[in-house]
VOFILUM-488590 format. One line per 5 residues: for each residue x, y, z of C-alpha. Coordinates in steps of 0.001 Angstrom, whole numbers. Layout:
% VOFILUM-488590
X,Y,Z  ... .
//
This chain:
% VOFILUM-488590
-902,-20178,-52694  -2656,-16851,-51806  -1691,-15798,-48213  -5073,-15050,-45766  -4501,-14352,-42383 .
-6902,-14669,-39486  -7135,-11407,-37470  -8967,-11547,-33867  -10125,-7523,-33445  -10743,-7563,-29749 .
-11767,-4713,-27790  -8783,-4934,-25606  -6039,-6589,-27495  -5890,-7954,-31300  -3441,-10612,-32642 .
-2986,-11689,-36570  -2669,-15593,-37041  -1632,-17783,-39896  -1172,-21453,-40607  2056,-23030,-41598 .
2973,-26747,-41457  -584,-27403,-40927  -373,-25203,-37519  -2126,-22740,-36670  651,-19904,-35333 .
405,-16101,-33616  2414,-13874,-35318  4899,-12127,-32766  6075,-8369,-33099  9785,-7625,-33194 .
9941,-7780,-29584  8078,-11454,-29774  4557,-10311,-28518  2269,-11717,-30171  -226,-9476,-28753 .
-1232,-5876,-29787  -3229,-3828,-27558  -5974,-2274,-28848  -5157,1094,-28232  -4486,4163,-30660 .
-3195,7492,-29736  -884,10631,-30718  2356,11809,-29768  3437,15309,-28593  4992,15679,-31848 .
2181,14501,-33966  3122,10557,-34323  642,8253,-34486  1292,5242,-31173  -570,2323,-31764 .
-466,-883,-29446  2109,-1253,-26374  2781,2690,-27184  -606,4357,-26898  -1033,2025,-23904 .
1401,3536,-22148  892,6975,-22981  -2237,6622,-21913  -1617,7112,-18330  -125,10677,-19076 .
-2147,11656,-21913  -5452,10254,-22165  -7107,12960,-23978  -4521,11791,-26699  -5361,8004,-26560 .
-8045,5840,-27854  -8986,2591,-26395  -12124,134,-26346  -12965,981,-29710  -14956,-2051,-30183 .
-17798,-978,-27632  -18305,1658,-30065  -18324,-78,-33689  -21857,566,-35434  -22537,3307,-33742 .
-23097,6359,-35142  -20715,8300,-33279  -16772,9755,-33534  -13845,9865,-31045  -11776,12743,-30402 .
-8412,12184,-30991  -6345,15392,-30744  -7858,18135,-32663  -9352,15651,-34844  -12181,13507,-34868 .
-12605,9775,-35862  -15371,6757,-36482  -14919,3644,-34962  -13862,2568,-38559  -11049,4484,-38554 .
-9517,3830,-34753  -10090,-52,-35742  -8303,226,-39188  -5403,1789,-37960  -5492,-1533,-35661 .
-5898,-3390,-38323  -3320,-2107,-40470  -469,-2343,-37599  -1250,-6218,-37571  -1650,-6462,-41376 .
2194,-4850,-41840  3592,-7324,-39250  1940,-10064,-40933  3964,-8879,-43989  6830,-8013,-42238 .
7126,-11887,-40495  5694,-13435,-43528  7895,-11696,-46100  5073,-11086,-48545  1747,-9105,-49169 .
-1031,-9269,-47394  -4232,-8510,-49224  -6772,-10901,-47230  -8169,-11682,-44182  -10676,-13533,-41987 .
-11591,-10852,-39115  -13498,-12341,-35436  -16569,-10343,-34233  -18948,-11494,-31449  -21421,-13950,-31993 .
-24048,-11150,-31091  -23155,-8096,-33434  -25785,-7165,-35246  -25401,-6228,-38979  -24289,-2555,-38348 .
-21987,-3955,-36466  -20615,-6354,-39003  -20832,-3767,-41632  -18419,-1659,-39592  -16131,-3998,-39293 .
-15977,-5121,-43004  -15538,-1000,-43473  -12634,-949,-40983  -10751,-4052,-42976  -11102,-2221,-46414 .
-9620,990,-44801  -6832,-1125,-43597  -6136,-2460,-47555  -7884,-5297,-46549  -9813,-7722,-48576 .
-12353,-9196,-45405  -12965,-12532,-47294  -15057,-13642,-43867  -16526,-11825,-40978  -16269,-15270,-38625 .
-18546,-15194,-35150  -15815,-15691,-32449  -17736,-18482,-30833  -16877,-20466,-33888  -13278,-19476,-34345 .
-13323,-20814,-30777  -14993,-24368,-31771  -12370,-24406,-34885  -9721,-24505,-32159  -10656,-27555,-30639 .
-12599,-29490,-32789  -10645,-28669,-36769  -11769,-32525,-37725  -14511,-33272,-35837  -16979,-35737,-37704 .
-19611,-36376,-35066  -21937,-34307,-33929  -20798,-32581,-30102  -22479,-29438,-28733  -19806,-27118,-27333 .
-20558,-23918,-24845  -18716,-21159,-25472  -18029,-18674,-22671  -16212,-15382,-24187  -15244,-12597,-21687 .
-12829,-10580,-22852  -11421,-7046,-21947  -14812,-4809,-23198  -17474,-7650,-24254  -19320,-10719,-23109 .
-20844,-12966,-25203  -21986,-16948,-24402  -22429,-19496,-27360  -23568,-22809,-28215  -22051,-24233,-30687 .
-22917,-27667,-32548  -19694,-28897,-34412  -20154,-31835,-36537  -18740,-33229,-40300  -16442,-29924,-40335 .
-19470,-27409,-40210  -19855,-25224,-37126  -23307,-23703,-36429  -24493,-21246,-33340  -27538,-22693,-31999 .
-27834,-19550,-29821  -25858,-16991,-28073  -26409,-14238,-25441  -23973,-11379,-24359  -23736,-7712,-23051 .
-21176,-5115,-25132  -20893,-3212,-21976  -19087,-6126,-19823  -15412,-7156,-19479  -12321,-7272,-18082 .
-11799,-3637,-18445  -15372,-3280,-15742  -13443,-5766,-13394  -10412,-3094,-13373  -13031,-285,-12919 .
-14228,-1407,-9804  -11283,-2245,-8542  -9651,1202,-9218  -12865,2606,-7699  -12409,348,-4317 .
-8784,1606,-4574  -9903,5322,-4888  -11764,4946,-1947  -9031,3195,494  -7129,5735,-539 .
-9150,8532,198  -10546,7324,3326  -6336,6589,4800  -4927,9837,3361  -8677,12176,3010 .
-7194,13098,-538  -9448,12611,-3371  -7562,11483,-6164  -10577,11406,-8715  -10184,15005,-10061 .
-6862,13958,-11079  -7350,12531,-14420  -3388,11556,-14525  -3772,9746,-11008  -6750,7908,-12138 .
-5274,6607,-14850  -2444,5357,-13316  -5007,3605,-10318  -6806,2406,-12993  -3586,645,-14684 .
-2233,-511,-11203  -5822,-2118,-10756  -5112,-3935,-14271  -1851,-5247,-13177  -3732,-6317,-9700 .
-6465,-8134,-11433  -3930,-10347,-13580  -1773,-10895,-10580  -4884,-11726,-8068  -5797,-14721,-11078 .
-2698,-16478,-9598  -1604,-14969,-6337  -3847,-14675,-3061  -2760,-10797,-2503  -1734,-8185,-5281 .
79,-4895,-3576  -1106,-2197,-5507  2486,835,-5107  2261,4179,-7211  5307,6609,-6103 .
4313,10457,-5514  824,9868,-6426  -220,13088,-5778  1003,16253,-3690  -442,17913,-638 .
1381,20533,1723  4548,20083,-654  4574,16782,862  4123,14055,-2170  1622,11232,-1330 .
2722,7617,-2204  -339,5151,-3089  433,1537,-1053  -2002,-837,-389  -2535,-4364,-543 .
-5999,-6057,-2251  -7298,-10042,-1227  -8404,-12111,-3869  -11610,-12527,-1926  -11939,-8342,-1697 .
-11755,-8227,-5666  -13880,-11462,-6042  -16834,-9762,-4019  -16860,-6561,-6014  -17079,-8397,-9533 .
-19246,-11077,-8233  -22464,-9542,-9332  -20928,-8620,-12854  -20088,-12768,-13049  -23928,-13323,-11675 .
-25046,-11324,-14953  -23051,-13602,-16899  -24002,-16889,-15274  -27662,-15311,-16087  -26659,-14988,-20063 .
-25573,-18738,-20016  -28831,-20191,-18763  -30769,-18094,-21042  -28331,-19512,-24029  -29552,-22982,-22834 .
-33234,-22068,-22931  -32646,-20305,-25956  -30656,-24165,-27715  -33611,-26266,-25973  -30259,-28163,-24078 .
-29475,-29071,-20566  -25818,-28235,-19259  -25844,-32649,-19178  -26205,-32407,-22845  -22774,-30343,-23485 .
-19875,-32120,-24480  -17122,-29333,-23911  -16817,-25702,-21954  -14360,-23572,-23886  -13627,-20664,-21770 .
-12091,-17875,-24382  -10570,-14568,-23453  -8320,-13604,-21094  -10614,-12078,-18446  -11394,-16233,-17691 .
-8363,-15944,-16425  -9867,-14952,-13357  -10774,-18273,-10778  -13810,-16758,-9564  -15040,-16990,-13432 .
-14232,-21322,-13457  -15370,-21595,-9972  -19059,-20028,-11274  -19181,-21826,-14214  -18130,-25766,-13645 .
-20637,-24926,-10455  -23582,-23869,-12887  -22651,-26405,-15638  -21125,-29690,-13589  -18694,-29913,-15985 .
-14993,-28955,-16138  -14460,-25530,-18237  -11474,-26294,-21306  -8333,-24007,-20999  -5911,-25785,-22806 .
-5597,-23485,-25729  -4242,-19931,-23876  -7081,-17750,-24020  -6005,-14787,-24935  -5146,-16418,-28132 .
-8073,-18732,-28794  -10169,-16844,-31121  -6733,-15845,-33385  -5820,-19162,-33503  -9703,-19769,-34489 .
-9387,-17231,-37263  -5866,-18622,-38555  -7848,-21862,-39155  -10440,-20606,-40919  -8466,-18085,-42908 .
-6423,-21434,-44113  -9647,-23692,-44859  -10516,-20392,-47191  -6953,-20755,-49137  -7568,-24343,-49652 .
-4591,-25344,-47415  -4789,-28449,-44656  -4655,-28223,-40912  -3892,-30099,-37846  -5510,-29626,-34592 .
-3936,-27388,-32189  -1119,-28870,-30131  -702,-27726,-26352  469,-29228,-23713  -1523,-29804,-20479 .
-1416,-31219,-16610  -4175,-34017,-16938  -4219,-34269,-13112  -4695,-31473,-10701  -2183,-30836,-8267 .
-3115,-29871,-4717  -1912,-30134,-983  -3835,-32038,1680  -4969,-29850,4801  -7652,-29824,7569 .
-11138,-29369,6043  -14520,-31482,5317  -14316,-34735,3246  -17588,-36596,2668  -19218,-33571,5105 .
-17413,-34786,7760  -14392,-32979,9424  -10891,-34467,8377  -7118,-33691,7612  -7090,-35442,4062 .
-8626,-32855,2659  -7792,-32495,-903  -7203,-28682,-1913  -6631,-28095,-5340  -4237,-25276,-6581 .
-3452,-26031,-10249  -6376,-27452,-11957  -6305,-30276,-14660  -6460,-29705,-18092  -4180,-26478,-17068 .
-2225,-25090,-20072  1315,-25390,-19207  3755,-23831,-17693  1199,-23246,-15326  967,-20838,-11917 .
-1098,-20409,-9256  -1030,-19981,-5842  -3717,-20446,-2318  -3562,-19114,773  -4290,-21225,3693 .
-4315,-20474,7607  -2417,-22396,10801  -5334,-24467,13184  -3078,-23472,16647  -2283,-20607,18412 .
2128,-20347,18170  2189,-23050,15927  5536,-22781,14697  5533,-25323,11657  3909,-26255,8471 .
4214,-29822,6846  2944,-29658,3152  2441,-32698,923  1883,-32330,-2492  -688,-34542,-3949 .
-2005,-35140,-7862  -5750,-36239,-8777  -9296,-35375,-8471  -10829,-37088,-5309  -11804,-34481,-2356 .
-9688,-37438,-151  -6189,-37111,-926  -5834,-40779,341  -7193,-41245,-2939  -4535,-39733,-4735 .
-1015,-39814,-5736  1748,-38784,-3497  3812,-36349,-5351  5770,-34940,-2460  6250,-32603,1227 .
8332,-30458,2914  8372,-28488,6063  8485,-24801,6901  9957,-24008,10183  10039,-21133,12442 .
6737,-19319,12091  6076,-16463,13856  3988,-17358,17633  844,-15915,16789  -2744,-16526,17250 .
-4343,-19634,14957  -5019,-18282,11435  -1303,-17341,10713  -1634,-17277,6814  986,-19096,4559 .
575,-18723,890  1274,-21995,-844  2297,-21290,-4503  2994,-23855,-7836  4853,-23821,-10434 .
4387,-26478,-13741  7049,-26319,-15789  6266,-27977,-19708  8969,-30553,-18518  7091,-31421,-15770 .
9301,-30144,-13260  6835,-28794,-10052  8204,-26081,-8010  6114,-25750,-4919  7043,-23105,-2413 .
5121,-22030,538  5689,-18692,2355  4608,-17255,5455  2726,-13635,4597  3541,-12034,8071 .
7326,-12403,7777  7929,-13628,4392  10055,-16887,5612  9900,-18874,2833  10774,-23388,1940 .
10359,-24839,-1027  10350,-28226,-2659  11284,-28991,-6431  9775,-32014,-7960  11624,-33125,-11343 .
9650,-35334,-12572  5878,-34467,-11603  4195,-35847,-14837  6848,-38231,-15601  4291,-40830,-16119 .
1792,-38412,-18493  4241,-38093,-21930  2419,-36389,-24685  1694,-39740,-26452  -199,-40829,-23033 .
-2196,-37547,-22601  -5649,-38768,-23950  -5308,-41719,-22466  -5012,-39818,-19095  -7706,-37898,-19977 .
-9700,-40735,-20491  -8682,-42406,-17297  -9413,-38834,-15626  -12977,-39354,-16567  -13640,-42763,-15574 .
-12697,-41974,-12343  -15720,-39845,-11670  -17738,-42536,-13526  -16221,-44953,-10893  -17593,-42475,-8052 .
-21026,-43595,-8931  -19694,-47573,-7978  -17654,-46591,-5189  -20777,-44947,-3235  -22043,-48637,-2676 .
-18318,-49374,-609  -18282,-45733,988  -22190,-46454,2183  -21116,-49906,3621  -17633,-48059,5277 .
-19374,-44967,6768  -19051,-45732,10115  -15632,-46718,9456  -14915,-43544,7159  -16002,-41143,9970 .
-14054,-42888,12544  -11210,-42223,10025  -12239,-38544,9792  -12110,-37717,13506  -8750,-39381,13890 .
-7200,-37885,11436  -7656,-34582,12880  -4745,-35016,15321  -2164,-32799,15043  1154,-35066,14411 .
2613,-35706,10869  2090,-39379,9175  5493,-41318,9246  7569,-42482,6170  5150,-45900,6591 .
1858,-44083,6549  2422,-42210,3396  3857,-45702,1730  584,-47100,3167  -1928,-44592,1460 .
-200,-44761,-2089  -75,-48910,-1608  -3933,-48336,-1089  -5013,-45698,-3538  -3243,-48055,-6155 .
-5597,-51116,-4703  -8589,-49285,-4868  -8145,-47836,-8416  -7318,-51697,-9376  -10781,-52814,-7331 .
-12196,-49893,-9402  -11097,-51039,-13142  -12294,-54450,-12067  -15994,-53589,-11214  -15832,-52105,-14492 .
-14919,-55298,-16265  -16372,-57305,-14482  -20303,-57705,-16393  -17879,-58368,-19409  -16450,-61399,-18388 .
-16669,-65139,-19408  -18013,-66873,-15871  -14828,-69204,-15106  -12572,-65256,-15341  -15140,-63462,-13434 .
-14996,-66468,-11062  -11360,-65805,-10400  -11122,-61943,-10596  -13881,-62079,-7831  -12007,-64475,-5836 .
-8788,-61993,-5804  -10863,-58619,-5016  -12333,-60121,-1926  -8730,-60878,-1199  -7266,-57728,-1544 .
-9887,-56287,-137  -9747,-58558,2875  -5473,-57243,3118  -6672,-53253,2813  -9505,-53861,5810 .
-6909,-56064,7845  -4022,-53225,6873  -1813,-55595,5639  801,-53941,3611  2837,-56936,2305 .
-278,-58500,1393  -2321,-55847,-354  1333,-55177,-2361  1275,-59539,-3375  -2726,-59189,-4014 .
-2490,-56254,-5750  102,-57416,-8347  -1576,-60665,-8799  -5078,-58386,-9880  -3088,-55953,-12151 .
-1373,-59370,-14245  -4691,-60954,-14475  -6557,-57816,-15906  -3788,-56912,-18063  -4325,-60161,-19836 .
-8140,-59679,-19716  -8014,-56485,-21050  -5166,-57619,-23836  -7670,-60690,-25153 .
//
């Protein structure tokens, strides 16, 4: 069978993908990378750097490096790459080459075709250009595929009926946003909006820029006619960026910066998550602007989506998922790695093309979000079961993240964190995963911050370890068996389960309405100070259990035959009866007696 690869040309990084035992695969360098950056330069001797290389050189030699070629194709216009000059064409089929020859090299054949990714928005210069680029690269571009729909291809390889997917694409140099209507194996664009002048690579301009400044206001050096220094600000930035996706504080060190007096000046400083998310927040806004108009544009109301695929790696940032599920009341889809999406996309397509079968995408992901309870609002109303998520469902695994939270007292000298998993703002409401206490804080003023960070390992083992910023005294907790109960064969029912709970929010409000006085009495106790004992914590899992039980039983209930609805009535009121009366034995005996009798419901 004739080999075609799939080949995602992004403005930042490419990668060249390929199907084999019906999955859709990266292919890896030597080194095991299967990413190549998209950068192209020249050696003092002449050599032509392409990838991790050029990238690197850059920092010392940027009059000898290409990058962000992409923002360019179409254009009438050359690069300057030594003494010579270049067209876009040429920068992106050196690219294209590089990831052509390690297709052949993993692959150990030829490689003549190839399916090749632009954005949905490229006009037909643009297109044209990159057809021209593939043929310069020995290329036979059987496909120029709209990224939007490698994206869909992804997810949806089989799907038969019809589901309306949004695609949100920010990558390192482009934007684009895409509907996409998947249905009997034919993906269409129903519209799509973008800008070729926003990315990732913006995000790490302002940054360096807010850097620059710092810097120049602590030191009153300007380190902007320093094309060398720049660059390396601008790569430290990079490397901030990625680390402020999962950490609450990047610290941004460049030795001997620059010189002054024959005294060398170090660069040291330390960047908040919230310091970078306000400088890119009114990029984001333009975006958030691009996905209503995509909306207008596909006569559809966010209501009417059936799936947020978030593609690229610049959605690694939280600030970009926060924004969206906000605008679109929906969760936004990570499970396939972003960076990777569209390749994977392209892989499919390429193998479609050859006649060749595929499976859908296998990944593995947390179907619950994991979290910690702490003092904050629950049902507007101020309380210290306040669920606070850190790693969100649907999270590819192994997954990392980390919050930063602040002590209520003035010297308090301990933190007690409990780990919870599930969706509901009330961790009462949730499972229990685990706690542990950090001691000996430092006897400051209230708002002593402690950085709470979580690891997700793909065997579900949960590493949770929270540190205090000032001092750096540090506990941790290791959980082996965190998603024990969600095996790979039990995922979509999860999923499933994950949904209904938000459907059961809408039955639940009639019990929270009739409870409220009872609720906020609940709330202003709970903001005492002391830890729950051993029998409080068994208490709030006995009940969470009970009221998702209560829950599946509303459900069922207008299904019934009257003599079972009779009796599945009779034991809600009394289990309900044992949670009001906070009766543990009882709620345990009443419970049980519920799950039997709608297990055999649900089995007939």
């Amino acid at each position: 069978m004739e080999v075609i690869v799939g080949i995602d040309l992004g403005t930042t990084n490419s990668e060249v993908s390929y199907i084999r035992e019906n999955q859709p695969y990266v292919i890896p360098d030597a080194t095991g990378d299967p990413i190549l950056p998209s950068v192209v330069g020249l050696a003092d001797d002449g050599r032509l750097l392409v990838g991790h290389a050029a990238r690197n050189q850059w920092l010392l030699a940027p009059e000898l490096t290409v990058k962000s070629i992409k923002r360019r194709m179409g254009q009438d216009a050359k690069v300057r790459l030594g003494d010579q000059e270049y067209t876009p064409q040429e920068i992106s089929a050196i690219i294209l080459r590089t990831l052509r020859e390690r297709a052949v090299q993993y692959l150990g054949g030829d490689v003549r075709k190839a399916v090749i990714t632009v954005p949905a928005y490229f006009n037909d210069a643009q297109r044209q250009a990159t057809r021209e680029a593939g043929e310069l690269a020995g290329l036979d571009v059987v496909r120029i595929l709209n990224e939007p729909t490698a994206a869909a291809l992804t997810y949806d390889t089989d799907q038969q009926d019809l589901k309306r997917l949004l695609v949100y694409d920010l990558g390192g140099g482009t934007f684009d946003v895409s509907i996409v209507q998947v249905q009997d194996g034919v993906v269409e664009v129903l519209a799509s909006h973008g800008d070729t002048q926003l990315g990732g690579d913006d995000f790490d301009q302002l940054l360096a820029e807010h850097l620059l400044q710092r810097f120049e206001a602590e030191q009153g050096y300007d380190l902007r006619a320093m094309p060398v220094a720049c660059a390396r600000v601008l790569r430290a930035a990079e490397e901030a960026k990625k680390q402020l996706s999962v950490e609450p504080f990047a610290l941004v060190q460049e030795e001997y910066i620059a010189e002054r007096d024959g005294r060398p000046l170090h660069f040291r400083m330390e960047v908040a998550r919230h310091e970078f998310e306000a400088l890119i927040q009114p990029l984001l806004d333009k975006t958030m602007t691009c996905v209503g108009r995509a909306l207008d544009d596909a006569q559809l109301r966010p209501s009417q989506l059936d799936k947020v695929l978030l593609v690229g790696g610049s959605t690694r940032v939280p600030l970009v998922v926060a924004l969206l599920e906000e605008r679109l009341r929906q969760p936004a889809h990570q499970e396939v790695q972003p960076e990777l999406c569209v390749a994977l996309g392209a892989g499919v397509q390429a193998a479609m093309i050859a006649g060749m079968e595929v499976g859908p995408v296998l990944v593995d992901i947390t179907p619950h979000s994991l979290g910690i309870r702490c003092l904050g609002e629950v049902h507007g109303l101020p309380s210290d079961t306040m669920f606070s998520r850190i790693i969100a469902r649907n999270s590819p695994l192994p997954a990392v993240h980390s919050e930063v939270y602040q002590t209520v007292f003035d010297a308090q000298d301990a933190v007690h964190i409990e780990v919870y998993q599930g969706e509901h703002e009330d961790v009462r409401r949730n499972t229990f995963v685990g706690e542990f206490t950090i001691e000996g804080l430092a006897p400051v003023p209230a708002g002593n911050e402690v950085v709470v960070h979580m690891h997700l390992t793909l065997d579900g083992i949960l590493q949770v370890t929270a540190t205090e910023k000032r001092t750096g005294l540090q506990q941790q907790v290791r959980i082996e068996n965190a998603l024990a109960r969600f095996q790979r064969e039990d995922r979509e029912a999860a999923r499933q389960r994950l949904e209904s709970l938000f459907d059961a929010e809408a039955i639940s409000l009639l019990e929270d309405e009739e409870d409220e006085e009872e609720d906020a009495a609940e709330a202003l106790v709970s903001m005492l100070p002391a830890p729950e004992a051993p029998e409080d914590i068994t208490w709030q899992r006995t009940v969470v259990q009970a009221r998702a039980l209560l829950e599946k039983a509303e459900r069922l209930l207008a299904g019934l035959a009257d003599e079972d609805r009779v009796e599945i009535e009779r034991s809600m009121a009394l289990l309900r009866g044992a949670v009001a009366g906070h009766r543990l034995a009882e709620v345990e005996a009443q419970s049980a007696v519920l799950a039997d009798a709608l297990f055999y419901l649900e089995d007939v």
